[in-house]
Every structure is written in structure tokens, then in C-alpha cells.
VMD Tcl script that draws the C-alpha trace (Angstrom):
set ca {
  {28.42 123.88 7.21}
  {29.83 126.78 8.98}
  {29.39 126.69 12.86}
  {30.63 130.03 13.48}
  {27.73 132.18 15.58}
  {26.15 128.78 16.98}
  {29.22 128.84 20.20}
  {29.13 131.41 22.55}
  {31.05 135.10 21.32}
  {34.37 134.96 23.76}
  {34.41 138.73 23.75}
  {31.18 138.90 25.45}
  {32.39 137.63 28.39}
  {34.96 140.69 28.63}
  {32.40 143.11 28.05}
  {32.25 146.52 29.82}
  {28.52 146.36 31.34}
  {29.66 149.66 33.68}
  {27.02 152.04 31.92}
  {24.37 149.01 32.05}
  {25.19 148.81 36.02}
  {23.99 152.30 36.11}
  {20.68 151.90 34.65}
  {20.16 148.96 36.32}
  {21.18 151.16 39.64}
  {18.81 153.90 38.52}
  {15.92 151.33 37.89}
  {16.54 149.87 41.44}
  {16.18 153.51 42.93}
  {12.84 154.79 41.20}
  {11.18 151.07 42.13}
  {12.21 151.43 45.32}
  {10.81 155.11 45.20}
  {7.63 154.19 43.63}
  {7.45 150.81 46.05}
  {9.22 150.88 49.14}
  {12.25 149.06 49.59}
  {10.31 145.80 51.15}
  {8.56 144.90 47.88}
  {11.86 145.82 45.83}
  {13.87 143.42 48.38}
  {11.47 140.88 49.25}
  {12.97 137.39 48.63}
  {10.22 134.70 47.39}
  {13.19 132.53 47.84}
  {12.89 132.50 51.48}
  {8.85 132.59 51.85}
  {9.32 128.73 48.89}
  {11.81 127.12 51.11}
  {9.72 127.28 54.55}
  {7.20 124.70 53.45}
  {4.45 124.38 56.08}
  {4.54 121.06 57.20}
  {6.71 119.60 60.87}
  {8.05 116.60 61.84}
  {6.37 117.54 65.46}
  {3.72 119.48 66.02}
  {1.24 120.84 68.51}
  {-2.36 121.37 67.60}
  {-3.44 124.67 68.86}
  {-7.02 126.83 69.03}
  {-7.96 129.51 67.78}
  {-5.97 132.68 66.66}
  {-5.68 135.60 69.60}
  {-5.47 139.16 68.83}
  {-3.65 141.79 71.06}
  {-5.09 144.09 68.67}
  {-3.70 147.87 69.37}
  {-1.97 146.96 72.11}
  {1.91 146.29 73.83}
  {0.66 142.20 75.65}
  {2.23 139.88 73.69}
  {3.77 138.27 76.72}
  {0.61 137.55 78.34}
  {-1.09 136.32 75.46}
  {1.79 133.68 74.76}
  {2.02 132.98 78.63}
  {-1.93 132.21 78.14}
  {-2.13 130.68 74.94}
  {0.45 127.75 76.46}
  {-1.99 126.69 79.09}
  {-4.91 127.20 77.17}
  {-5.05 123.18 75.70}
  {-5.06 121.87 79.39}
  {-7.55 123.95 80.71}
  {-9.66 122.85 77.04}
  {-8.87 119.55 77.99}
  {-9.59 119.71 81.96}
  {-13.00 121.17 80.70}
  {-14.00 118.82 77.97}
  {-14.05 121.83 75.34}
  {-13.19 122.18 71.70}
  {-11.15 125.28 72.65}
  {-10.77 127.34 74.81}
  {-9.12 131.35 75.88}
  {-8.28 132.96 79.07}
  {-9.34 136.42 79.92}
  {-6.38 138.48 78.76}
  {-7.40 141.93 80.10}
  {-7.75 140.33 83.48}
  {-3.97 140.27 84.24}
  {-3.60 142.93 82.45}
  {-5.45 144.84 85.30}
  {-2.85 143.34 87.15}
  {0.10 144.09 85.53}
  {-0.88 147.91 85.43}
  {-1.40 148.04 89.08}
  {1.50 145.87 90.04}
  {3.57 148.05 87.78}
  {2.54 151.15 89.40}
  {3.46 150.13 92.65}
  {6.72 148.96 91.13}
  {6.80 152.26 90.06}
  {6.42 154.23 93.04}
  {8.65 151.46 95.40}
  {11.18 152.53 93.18}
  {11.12 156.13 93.49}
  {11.14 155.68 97.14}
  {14.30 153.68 96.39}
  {16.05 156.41 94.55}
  {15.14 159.54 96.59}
  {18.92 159.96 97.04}
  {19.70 160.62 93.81}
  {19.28 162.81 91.61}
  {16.24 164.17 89.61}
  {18.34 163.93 86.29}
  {20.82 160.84 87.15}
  {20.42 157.78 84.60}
  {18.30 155.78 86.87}
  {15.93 158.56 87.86}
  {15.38 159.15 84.20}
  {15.27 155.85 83.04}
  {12.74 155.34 85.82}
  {10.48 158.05 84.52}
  {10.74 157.48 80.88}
  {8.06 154.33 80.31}
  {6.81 153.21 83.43}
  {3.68 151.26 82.42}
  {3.98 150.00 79.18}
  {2.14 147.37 78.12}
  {5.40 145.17 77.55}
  {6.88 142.29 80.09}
  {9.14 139.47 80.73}
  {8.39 135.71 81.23}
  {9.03 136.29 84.91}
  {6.44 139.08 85.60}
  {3.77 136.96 84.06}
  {4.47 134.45 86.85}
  {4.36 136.36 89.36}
  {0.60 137.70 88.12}
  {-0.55 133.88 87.82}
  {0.77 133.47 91.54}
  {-0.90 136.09 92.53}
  {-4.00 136.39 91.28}
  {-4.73 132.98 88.86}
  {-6.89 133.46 85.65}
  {-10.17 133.75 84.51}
  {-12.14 132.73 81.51}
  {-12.01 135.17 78.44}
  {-16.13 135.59 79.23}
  {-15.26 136.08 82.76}
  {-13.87 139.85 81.92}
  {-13.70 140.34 78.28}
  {-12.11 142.90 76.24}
  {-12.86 146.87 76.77}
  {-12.22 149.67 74.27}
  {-8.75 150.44 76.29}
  {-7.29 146.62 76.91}
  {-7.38 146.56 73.37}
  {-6.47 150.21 72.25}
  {-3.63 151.24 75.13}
  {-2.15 154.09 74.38}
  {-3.84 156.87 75.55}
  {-4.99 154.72 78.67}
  {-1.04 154.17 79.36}
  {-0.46 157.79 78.69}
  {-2.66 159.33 81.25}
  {-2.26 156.91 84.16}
  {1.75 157.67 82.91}
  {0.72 161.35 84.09}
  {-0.10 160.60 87.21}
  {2.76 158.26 88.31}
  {5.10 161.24 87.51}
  {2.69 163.47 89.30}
  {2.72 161.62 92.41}
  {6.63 160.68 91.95}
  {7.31 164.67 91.96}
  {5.05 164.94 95.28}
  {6.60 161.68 97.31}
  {10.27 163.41 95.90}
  {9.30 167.26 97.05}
  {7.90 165.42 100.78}
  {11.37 163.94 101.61}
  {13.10 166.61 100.50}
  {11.00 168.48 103.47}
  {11.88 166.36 105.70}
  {9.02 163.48 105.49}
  {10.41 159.90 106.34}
  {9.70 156.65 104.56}
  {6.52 155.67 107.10}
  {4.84 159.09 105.54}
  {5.69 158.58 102.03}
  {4.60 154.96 102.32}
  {1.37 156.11 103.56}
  {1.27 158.52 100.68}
  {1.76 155.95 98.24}
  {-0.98 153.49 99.42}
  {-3.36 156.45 98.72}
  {-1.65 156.97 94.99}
  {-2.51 153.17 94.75}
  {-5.91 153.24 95.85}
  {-7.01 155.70 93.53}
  {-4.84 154.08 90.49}
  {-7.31 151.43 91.24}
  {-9.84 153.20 90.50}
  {-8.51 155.09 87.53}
  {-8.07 151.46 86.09}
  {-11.51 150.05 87.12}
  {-12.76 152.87 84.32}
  {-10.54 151.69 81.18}
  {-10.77 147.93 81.81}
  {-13.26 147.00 84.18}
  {-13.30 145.69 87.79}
  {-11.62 142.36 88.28}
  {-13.85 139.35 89.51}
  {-12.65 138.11 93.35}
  {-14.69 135.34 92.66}
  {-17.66 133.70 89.67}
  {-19.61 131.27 87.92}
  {-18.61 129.81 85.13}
  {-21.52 128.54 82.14}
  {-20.04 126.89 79.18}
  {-20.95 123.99 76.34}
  {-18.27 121.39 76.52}
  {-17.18 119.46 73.19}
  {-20.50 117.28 73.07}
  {-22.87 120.29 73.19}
  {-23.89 119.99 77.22}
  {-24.01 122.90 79.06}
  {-21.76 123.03 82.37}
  {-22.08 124.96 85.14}
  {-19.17 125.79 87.48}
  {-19.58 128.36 90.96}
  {-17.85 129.50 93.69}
  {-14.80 129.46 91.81}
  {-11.92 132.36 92.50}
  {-9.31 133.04 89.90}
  {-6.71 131.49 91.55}
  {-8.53 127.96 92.04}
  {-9.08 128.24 88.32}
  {-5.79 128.19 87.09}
  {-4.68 125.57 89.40}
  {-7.62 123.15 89.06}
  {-8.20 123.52 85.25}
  {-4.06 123.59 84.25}
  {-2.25 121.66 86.60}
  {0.59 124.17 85.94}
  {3.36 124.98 88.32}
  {4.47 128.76 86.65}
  {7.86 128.41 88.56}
  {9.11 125.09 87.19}
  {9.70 127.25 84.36}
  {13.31 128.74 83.25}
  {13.85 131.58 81.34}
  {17.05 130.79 78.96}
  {18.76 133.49 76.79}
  {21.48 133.78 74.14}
  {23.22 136.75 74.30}
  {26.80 136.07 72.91}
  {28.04 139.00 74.24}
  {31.56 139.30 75.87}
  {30.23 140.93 79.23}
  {28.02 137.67 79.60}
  {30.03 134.58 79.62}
  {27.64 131.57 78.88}
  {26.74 129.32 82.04}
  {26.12 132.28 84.51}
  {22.31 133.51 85.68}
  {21.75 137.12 85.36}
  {18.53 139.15 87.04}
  {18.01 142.66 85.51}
  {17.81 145.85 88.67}
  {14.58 147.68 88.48}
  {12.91 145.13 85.86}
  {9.80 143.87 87.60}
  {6.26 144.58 88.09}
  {4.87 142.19 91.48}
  {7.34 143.99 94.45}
  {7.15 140.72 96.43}
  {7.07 138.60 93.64}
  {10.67 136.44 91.75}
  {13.07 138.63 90.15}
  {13.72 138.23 86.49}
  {16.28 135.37 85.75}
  {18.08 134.39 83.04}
  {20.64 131.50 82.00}
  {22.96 132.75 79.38}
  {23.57 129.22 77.22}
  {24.86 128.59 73.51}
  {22.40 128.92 70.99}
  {22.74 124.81 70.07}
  {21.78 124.29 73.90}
  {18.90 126.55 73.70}
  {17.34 124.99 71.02}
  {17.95 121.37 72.34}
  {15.74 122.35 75.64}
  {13.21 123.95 72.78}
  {12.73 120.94 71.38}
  {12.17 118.21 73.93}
  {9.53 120.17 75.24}
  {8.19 120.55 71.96}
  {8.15 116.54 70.97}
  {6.64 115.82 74.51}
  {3.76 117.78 73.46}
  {4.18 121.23 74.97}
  {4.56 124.43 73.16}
  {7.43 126.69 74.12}
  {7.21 130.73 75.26}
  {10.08 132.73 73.20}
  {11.34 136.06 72.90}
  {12.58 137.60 69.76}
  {13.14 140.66 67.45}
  {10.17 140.74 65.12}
  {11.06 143.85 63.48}
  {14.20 142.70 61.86}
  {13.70 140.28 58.37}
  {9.89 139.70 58.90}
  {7.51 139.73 56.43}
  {4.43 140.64 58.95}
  {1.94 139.81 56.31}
  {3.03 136.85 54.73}
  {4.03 135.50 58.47}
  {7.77 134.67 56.93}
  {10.57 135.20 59.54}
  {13.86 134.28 57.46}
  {17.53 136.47 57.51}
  {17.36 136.80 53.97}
  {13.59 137.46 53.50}
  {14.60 140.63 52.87}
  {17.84 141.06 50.54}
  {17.99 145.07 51.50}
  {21.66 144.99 50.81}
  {21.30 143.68 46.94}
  {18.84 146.50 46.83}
  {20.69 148.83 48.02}
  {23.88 147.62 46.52}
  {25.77 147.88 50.36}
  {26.17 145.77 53.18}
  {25.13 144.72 56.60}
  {27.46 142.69 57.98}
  {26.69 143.13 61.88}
  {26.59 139.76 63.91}
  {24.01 139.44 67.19}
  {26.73 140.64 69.35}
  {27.53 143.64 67.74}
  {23.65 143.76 66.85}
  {23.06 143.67 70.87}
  {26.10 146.04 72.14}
  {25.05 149.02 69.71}
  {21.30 149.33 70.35}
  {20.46 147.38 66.72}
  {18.30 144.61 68.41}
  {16.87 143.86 71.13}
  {14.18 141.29 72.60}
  {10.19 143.26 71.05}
  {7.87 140.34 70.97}
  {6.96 137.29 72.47}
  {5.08 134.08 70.86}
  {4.81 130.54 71.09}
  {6.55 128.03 69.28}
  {4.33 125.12 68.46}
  {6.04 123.09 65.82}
  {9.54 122.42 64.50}
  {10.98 120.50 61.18}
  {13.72 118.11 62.51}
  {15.41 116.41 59.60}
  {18.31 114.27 60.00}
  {17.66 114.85 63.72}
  {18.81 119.21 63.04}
  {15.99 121.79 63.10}
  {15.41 123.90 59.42}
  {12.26 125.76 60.47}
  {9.81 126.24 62.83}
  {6.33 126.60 63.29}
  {4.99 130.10 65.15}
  {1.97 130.98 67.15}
  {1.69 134.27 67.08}
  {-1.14 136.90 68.51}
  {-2.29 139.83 65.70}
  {-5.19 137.79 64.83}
  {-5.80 135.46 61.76}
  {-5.13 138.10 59.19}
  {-1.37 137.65 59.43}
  {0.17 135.07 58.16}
  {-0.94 131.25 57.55}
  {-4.43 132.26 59.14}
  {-2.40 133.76 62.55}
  {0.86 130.83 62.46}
  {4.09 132.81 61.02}
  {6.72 129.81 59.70}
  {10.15 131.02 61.05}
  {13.55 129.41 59.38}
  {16.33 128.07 61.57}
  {18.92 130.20 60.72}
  {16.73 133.35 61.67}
  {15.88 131.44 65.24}
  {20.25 131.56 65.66}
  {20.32 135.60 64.86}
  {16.83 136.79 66.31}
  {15.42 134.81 68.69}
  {16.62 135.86 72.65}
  {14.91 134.05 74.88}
  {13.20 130.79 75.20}
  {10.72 129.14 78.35}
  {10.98 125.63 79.19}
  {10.57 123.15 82.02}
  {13.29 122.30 84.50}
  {13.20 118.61 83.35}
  {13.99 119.09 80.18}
  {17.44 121.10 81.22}
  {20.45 118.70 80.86}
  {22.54 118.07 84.07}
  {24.60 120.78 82.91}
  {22.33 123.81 83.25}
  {20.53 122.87 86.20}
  {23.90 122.99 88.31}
  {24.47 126.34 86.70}
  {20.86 127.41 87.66}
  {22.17 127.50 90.94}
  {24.78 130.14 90.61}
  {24.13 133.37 92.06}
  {22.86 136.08 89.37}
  {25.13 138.67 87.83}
  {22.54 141.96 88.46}
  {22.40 144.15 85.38}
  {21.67 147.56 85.11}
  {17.87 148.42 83.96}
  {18.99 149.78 80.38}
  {21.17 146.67 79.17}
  {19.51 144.70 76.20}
  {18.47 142.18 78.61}
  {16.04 144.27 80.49}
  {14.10 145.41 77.32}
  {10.43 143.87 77.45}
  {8.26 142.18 74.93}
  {5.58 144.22 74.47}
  {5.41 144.32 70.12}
}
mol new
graphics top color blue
foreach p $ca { graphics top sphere $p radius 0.5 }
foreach p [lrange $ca 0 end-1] q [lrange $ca 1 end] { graphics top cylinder $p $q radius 0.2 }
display resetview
């Protein structure tokens, strides 16, 4: 019996497929015409291989939602205290008042703001700094840092305390017209001095810009409570009653937390920051009395080592990343090949985080909270996300992140001081490097 057509032809192996590479080429371009080039390039690879289950992990409550607003920072900084004050006050769950520092922020910010054009009235209106200065100077965005210096100052408040208005949750035009007026009363304290007004007049001129940014803010979110009763039904149904209490009393009694035992640490692999060395950012800051930003450049193996003993002794983690880059925002998949653009587009991308960093590519956008990771054979492979657009995103609000995007994306991690080896607590105590306001460093989560 003949065998011959059963093996493989030989010559089809050393086919010419060139004219079949340009239909498949041409079929590549009209789906990505007719579907966008994220449904052409999405990987279910990536989304199969993140399985949702941790070797540790932290229970959390309920989903937040920034909705149409820049405070991601805050409502990670909030959502990691938000177990011990559920546990201090025998509740199921439990959520801080988000718009309360927010209030805050703004006001701190605008003082910021106008300390620093008091600071620059030598230079020139259109020198970098001056323009940097005017170009965003109350967004909605911040650094681990700044929210400390809020919970010093003024504590925390229950979510019922001083909910939500139209304007915490919708910012922009809110941040565009109080934006008006900081660079209307910047052009008035800069026209003063140059008539001859000293600092003691332009100070006083400031504390009445301040006084009535107060009350600009008071009409988009609300007056902040100096002091209130709380009511609440703990886990077994009995109502509670709690007065007299101020914000900062709050915070302290029902978290136990001491903000500043908490460092900042970055990887930026950069040649202009060696690793080891603390860096503080100029002009990055909203509280004018309050800690400086400071980071501690360390390896990315280093980083994640801090990450997760914090993480098996039961505490979540703050962390800064760049969400836009290989996320799937619906699916809640954060993987460097979730995405296989270059396949689609039949190019390449081949840019590491350095070079990403040094030419404006990516930058810190967003902050979350890590609450689980998948250790196997004692390595990390994924991790688990807490994240604040609401349930709708994701695994009902929790995006699964793999390891090898935490090594390209992720900037910035928050843990405790006791969980830094020997190692980076003597280099904690090296003076900063001070970077200039527009370096990739200084950008803000606020996604």
C-alpha cells in the first residue's frame, strides 16, 4: 500500500507565504479599524495565567469609588486603616470620610501654592519654575507623604461624618475655578512686590486669599466637622453611640496608627539615582509645615521583599504605579503582555523602565493597595490589587496584577520601618538628594 501523501509534503515547508503575510497584514488593519487595537491585541493568555487565588491574603471591605475624580492616594491611604478602625469598633466594615481630607488637601495645597510664589518672586514670570508652578496647582493627585501630613493634622472622620458632594466626586470644574483664582491672586502678590510691597504685606495679603479659599471650598464640599457624634450598629446589630469626639482623637483612638513609621520606597533604575540614597522632590508638597516627600531608591528584589513581610503579617501595602500602560481596566488584568500591541502592529517596543522614565513614557498615575500576593517556591508570580473605581471593574473592584508587570510598572511602595532590613534603615539616614519639581519622581498619583 502506497504511503505517499500520508507524510508531510517537504516543499511546503519552503513555501513563499509573502502574498499570504499581506492579507493577513491587511486583515489585522481593518479589525483593528473596525475594533480598536485593544480588542485586536488583547492577550487571554495573560488574563488565564493570573488565577485568583494567594498564598497570603488580607480580607478587605467593601469596594470604594473615587468616581470622577484625581484621589486615589487618599482612598488607598484610607482603605489601609480602615480594618483597625472596623475592628476597634466592633463593625462588619467600615469607610472613612474621603472628602474630608480632601477639604484639606485643597486648602493646604493652596497655601502651598501661594508660599511658593512668594518664594519665587525673583524670578521670572516665564522661567521653568514659575511656569511649572502655575501649570496644575490643585489637582486632585498626591504622594504618600502629603497624606501624612493631612492625618497629622487634622485626623479622620467617618464616611457619615461628611459624605460625598456633587464636586468631591466630580472635580474638574471645582479644580478649575478655584485654579482661577490662585493665578489671580499669584498675579496680584507678584504686581505688589514689584511696587515695592515687602514679604510682611504680601503675607498679610495671602492670609486674606486663604480665608476666602475657605470659603470658596465650604460651597463644593461642605464645611469640615471640628468636632461630632458618632451613631453606628456594630457587628451584632447594637447601636453605639460615640460624642465629643474631634477628628484627630478618631484616628488615633480607633487605628492605633503612627502615619510616620511609614517609608516611602521607590525603584527608579535610573543612572542619575544610584540605589541606597533618599531623595525629597523641591516644590512637591501640600501641608507648608508638614514632612517633605522622601524617597529610598532600592532594587526592585528589595522592594518587593519589604512588600511582602508586611503583607504575611497581615497588613496591606500603599503602592504607586503606571495604570495606563498594559491594563485591561475592565477585566482588572495588569500583565506586560496583556496587550501584544507589537504582534498587532507587526513593530516593536523595546524600551526598558529607565529609558521608559528618562523620556517622559511613564511615570507614577495611580495609587492602590496591595492586599494579597502568590508566593510559590518562596518567589512572588502575582498579586492581588485593591483598587478604588468601584465594583464594576474588575473581580467585583480587586484587579490581579502579574509579577513581572509589578518589576516594569510599579514605582513606589509604603511599608513599616520594621520590616526594612538593617540595610535600608542605615541608608534612611542619609541626607536627601533634592530634585527638581518636574523629574518623574515628583509626578503625583492622582488616576
Amino acid at each position: 500500500m502506497s504511503k505517499s501523501g500520508i507524510s508531510i509534503d517537504p516543499g511546503l515547508l519552503n513555501h513563499d507565504f509573502s502574498n499570504k503575510t499581506e492579507d493577513m497584514s491587511e486583515v489585522m488593519k481593518q479589525a483593528i479599524i473596525s475594533n480598536g487595537i485593544e480588542s485586536v491585541a488583547f492577550n487571554s493568555n495573560a488574563r488565564n495565567k493570573l488565577q485568583n487565588n494567594f498564598s497570603h491574603e488580607i480580607k478587605s471591605g467593601k469596594i470604594t469609588s473615587q468616581e470622577k475624580s484625581g484621589r486615589c492616594w487618599m482612598f488607598a491611604g484610607l482603605n489601609l486603616y480602615r480594618k483597625k478602625a472596623a475592628e476597634r469598633l466592633n463593625m462588619e466594615d467600615f469607610e472613612f470620610s474621603q472628602n474630608y481630607p480632601m477639604f484639606f488637601d485643597k486648602l493646604e495645597k493652596a497655601n502651598y501654592f501661594l508660599e511658593s510664589v512668594l518664594r519665587t518672586l525673583d524670578e521670572e514670570l516665564d522661567s521653568r519654575i514659575v511656569m511649572w508652578l502655575m501649570m496644575d496647582p490643585l489637582q486632585d493627585g498626591g504622594q504618600w507623604d502629603m497624606f501624612v501630613n493631612l492625618l497629622k493634622k487634622y485626623g479622620a472622620v467617618p464616611k457619615s461624618i461628611m459624605p460625598e458632594t456633587y464636586h468631591s466626586s466630580n472635580s474638574t470644574i471645582m479644580n478649575q475655578l478655584l485654579t482661577s483664582k490662585l493665578r489671580q491672586w499669584a498675579g496680584e502678590l507678584r504686581k505688589k512686590y514689584s511696587e515695592g510691597s515687602g514679604l510682611s504685606e504680601l503675607r498679610g495679603m495671602k492670609n486674606v486669599f486663604n480665608a476666602e479659599f475657605y470659603r470658596l471650598l465650604c460651597y463644593f464640599l461642605g464645611n469640615p466637622p471640628a468636632g461630632f457624634d458618632y451613631e453606628y450598629r456594630d457587628k451584632n446589630e447594637k447601636q453605639q453611640v460615640l460624642t465629643g469626639l474631634t477628628p484627630l482623637e478618631f484616628f488615633k483612638d480607633y487605628t492605633g496608627v503612627v502615619p510616620e513609621d511609614y517609608i516611602s520606597l521607590i525603584h527608579s533604575p535610573t543612572p542619575d539615582k544610584p540605589m541606597g540614597k533618599t531623595y525629597t522632590i523641591d516644590f512637591l508638597g501640600n501641608v507648608v509645615e508638614g514632612t517633605p516627600v522622601l524617597y529610598l531608591n532600592t532594587e526592585i528584589d528589595q522592594l518587593k521583599a519589604c512588600t511582602i513581610r508586611q503583607l504575611k503579617d497581615g497588613e496591606p501595602v500603599w503602592f504607586g504605579c503606571d495604570i495606563r500602560i498594559q491594563t485591561d481596566r475592565k477585566k482588572g488584568i495588569m500583565d506586560d503582555r496583556v496587550f501584544l500591541y507589537g504582534h498587532a502592529l507587526d513593530t516593536t517596543f523595546p524600551m526598558d523602565k529607565a529609558f521608559r522614565l528618562q523620556y517622559g513614557e511613564s511615570l507614577l498615575t495611580h495609587a492602590m493597595v496591595l492586599t494579597g500576593v502568590n508566593l510559590s517556591q518562596d518567589k512572588p508570580n502575582r498579586w492581588k490589587v485593591e483598587n478604588s473605581w468601584g465594583e464594576e471593574r474588575g473581580e467585583k473592584g480587586f484587579f490581579l496584577m502579574s509579577d513581572s508587570w509589578f518589576d516594569e510598572y510599579t514605582y513606589q511602595v509604603v511599608v513599616h520601618k520594621k520590616y526594612l532590613g538593617p540595610d535600608l534603615q542605615e541608608q534612611l539616614k542619609i541626607p536627601p538628594v533634592v530634585l527638581p519639581p518636574w523629574d518623574p519622581m515628583g509626578s503625583l498619583a492622582g488616576n
